[in-house]
N, C-alpha and C positions, 0 to 999 in steps of 0.2 A: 459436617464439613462442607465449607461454601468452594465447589469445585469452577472452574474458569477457562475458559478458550479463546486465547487472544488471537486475532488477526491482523495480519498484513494485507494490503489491498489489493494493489498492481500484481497483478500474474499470479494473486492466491484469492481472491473472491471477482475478480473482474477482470477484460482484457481493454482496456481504454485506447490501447496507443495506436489504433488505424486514427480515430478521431482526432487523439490529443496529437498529432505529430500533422494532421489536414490544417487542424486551428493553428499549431505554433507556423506551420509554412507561410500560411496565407500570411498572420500577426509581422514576421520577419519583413517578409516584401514592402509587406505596406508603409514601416516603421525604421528601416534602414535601408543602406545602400549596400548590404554585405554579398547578393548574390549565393548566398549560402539556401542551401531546398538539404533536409535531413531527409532520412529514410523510416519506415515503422520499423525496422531493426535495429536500427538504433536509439530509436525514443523507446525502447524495450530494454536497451544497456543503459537508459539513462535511470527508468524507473527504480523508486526506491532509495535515490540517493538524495542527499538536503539541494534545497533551492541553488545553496553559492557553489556547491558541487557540480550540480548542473548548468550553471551560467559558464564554471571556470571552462569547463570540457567542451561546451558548444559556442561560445565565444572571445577563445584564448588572444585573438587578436585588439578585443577591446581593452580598455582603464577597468577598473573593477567598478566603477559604480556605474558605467555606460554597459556595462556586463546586467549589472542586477536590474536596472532601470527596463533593459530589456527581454529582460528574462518573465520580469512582472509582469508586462504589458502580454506576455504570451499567456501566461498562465491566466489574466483575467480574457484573455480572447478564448483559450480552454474549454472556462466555466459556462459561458455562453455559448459555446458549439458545444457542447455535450448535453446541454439542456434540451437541443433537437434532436438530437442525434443520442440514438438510445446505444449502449455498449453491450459486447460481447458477455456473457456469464458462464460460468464452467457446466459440463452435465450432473447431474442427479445434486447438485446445488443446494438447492432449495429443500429437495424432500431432507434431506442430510440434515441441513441447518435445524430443520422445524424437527429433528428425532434429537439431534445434542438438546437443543435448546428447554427439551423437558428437563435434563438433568445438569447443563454445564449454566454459566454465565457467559455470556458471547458479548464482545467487545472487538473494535477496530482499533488498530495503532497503527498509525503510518508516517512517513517522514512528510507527506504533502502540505499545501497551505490550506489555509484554514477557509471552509467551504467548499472543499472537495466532496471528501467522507460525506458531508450531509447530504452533498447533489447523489451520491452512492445511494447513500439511504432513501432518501424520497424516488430514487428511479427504480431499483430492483423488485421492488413488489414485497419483500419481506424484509425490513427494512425494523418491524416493531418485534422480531426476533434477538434485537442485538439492542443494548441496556445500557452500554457507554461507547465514547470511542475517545481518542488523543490525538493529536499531530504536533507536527514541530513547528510548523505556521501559527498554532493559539499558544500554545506555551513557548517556545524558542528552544526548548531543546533538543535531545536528541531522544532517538526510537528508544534505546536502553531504558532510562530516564524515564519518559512519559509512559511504557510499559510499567515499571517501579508506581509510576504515580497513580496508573489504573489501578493496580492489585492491592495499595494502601488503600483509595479512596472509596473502593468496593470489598475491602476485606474479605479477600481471597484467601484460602487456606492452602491451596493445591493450583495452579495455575499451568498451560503450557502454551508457546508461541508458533504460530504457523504462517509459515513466511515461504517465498522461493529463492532469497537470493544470501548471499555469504554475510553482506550489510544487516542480513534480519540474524542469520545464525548468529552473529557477533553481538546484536542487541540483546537474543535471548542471552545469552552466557552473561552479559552484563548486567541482566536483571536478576539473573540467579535462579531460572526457570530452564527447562528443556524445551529445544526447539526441535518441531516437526516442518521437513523439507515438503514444500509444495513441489514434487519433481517431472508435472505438467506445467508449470510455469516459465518463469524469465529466465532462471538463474541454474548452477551446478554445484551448489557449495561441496563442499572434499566433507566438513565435520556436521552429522546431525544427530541428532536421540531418536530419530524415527523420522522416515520417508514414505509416503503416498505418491503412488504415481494416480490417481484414481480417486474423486474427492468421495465414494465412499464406502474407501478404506480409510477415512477420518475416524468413524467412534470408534474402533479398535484398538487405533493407534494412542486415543486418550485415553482411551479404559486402562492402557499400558501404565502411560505414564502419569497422570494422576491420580 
């Protein structure tokens, strides 16, 4: 049985948002006249949700496409300030990943755009632990959806989702997998199949459920 461990990114394998929320500040100033400065708690509410999601919430005052046009412009100023600027990782991380990874398939799924997850992979150091990943930036759809597309395209037998926010519990359900709550991360979702406060209480929690 080909067993599988899918991941979500923000707030379940990294903490990006002191960075990503320095780069979208600075991107704003530069590129509008809106006077708007966000906080890293709130670019922590934003994580995990799709691109047009996050333009409508952080610039309800714009057109929708003066919305997305600058929403873009942030996310490529982003990728370029995180290239410097190395990001947060959770503790015991790594030893965890590199003990699943003798027995699961470890995969990233996330709603971001495409070239994120990779700068993930090339920065973390363990990066050749994990054998696919998805986003809704290379395909267009959604986290449910491109979870479904890892588990066909890697024929998975047993799969579960580990996410922190209510957006991942609802993608697992939609995939037809069990999701486990990152509950040091973003989010507090109410519905899981298993919680970690502690990433390693992670094989336990798999051994459970796959």
């Amino acid at each position: 049985m080909k067993k599988g461990i899918l991941f979500d990114l923000d707030g379940t394998l990294w903490d990006s948002s002191a960075n990503v929320i320095a780069a979208w500040n600075e991107c704003i100033a530069k590129n509008s006249d809106l006077g708007l400065t966000f906080t890293q708690a709130q670019m922590k509410s934003f994580m995990g949700k799709t691109l047009e999601d996050i333009a409508d919430l952080m610039f309800p005052m714009l057109a929708k496409e003066e919305r997305l046009h600058l929403i873009r412009l942030c996310m490529d100023a982003e990728q370029e300030y995180l290239k410097g600027h190395p990001s947060q990782y959770f503790p015991h991380e790594r030893d965890i990943l590199e003990q699943l990874h003798k027995e699961y398939f470890l995969a990233v799924v996330s709603n971001c755009q495409d070239g994120y997850i990779q700068l993930f992979l090339s920065q973390c150091g363990f990066g050749e632990l994990f054998s696919d990943f998805e986003c809704a930036g290379r395909t267009g759809h959604d986290k449910g959806d491109n979870i479904k597309l890892v588990i066909q395209r890697n024929a998975l037998d047993s799969c579960i989702y580990v996410g922190d926010t209510v957006l991942d519990g609802e993608a697992a359900r939609k995939a037809g997998i069990p999701f486990v709550h990152a509950g040091y991360g973003f989010g507090s979702p109410a519905v899981f199949d298993a919680q970690i406060t502690d990433f390693r209480q992670l094989p336990k929690a798999a051994a459970s459920l796959c």
